[in-house]
C-alpha positions, 0 to 999 in steps of 0.5 A: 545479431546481439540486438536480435538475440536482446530482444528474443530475450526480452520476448521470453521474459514477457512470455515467462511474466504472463505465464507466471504472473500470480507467483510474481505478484506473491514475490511482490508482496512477500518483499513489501510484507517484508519491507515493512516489518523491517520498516517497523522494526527499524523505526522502533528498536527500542521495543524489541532490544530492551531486556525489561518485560513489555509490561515494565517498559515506559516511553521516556517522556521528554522534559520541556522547558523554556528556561531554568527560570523557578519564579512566574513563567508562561503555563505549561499549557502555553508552553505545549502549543508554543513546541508542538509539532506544526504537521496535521493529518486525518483520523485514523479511523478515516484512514480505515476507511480510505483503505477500504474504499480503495479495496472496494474500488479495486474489486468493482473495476476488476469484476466490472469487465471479468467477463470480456477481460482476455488479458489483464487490466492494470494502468487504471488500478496502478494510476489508482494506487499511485494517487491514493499513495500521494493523498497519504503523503500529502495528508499526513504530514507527521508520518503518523499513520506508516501502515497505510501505504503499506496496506495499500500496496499490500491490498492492492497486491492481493487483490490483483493477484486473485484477480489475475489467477481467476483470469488465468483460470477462466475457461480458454473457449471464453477467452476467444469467444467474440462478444455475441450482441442480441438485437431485439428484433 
């Protein structure tokens, strides 16, 4: 009986998912948009508690030295290459650019099969975001660029979501509609 009721429930739950899924998908990205203004927030704190104007406010540069030592020593050229950070990662405006194409890509796969699309399509789009979320993470190693992920997920959310609102909307008698072939004899 309780595996019965478990899963009515659960039927219920994924009729409510479908019938709802563009509010749901709008919950999702309100949460990421907030995630990442907390993220934001959290990562620079200084920015926001200081009472100084914006204007006034300058980063504390910090001080490297290799020793206490007045006389010859190595240049401070030499000196920056020794303690500079050993992590690398693209142009931002390569990013741009990835941020766009994956936009792109996502557009063109869901309008590629609108037409015969009864219900939505996703596992590709999810597979998608997953790999272009890892090649962030792969590079860029020094963390750089945090927006990106963020844009991604972001994009990627807004771009389903329209699309799974201009299928909800798609006239009923096209959904049920078999595809009709023409033969050229």
């Amino acid at each position: 009986m309780y595996y019965l009721d478990m899963f009515t429930s659960i039927a219920q739950l994924k009729e409510f998912c479908r019938r709802h899924l563009v509010v749901l998908i709008l919950v999702a990205l309100a949460a990421v948009e907030a995630l990442s203004i907390s993220f934001i927030i959290s990562a620079k704190p200084d920015i926001f508690s200081s009472n100084q104007p914006a204007e006034e406010r300058v980063a504390p540069e910090p001080i490297l030295k290799i020793s206490e030592i007045q006389g010859p020593q190595i240049d401070d050229e030499a000196a920056m290459t020794i303690l500079a950070p050993v992590c690398s990662t693209l142009p931002a405006g390569l990013w741009v650019f990835l941020l766009i194409a994956y936009a792109a890509l996502l557009i063109f796969n869901f309008s590629y099969t609108f037409e015969q699309a009864i219900r939505p399509q996703w596992f590709f789009e999810l597979t998608l975001a997953l790999l272009v979320l890892i090649a962030w993470y792969v590079w860029d190693e020094c963390r750089t660029n945090i927006w990106f992920p963020f844009a991604i997920v972001k994009f990627g959310l807004i771009i389903f979501a329209l699309y799974a609102y201009l299928l909800e909307k798609k006239p009923l008698e096209k959904k049920e509609q078999p595809e009709k072939t023409e033969s050229l004899f």
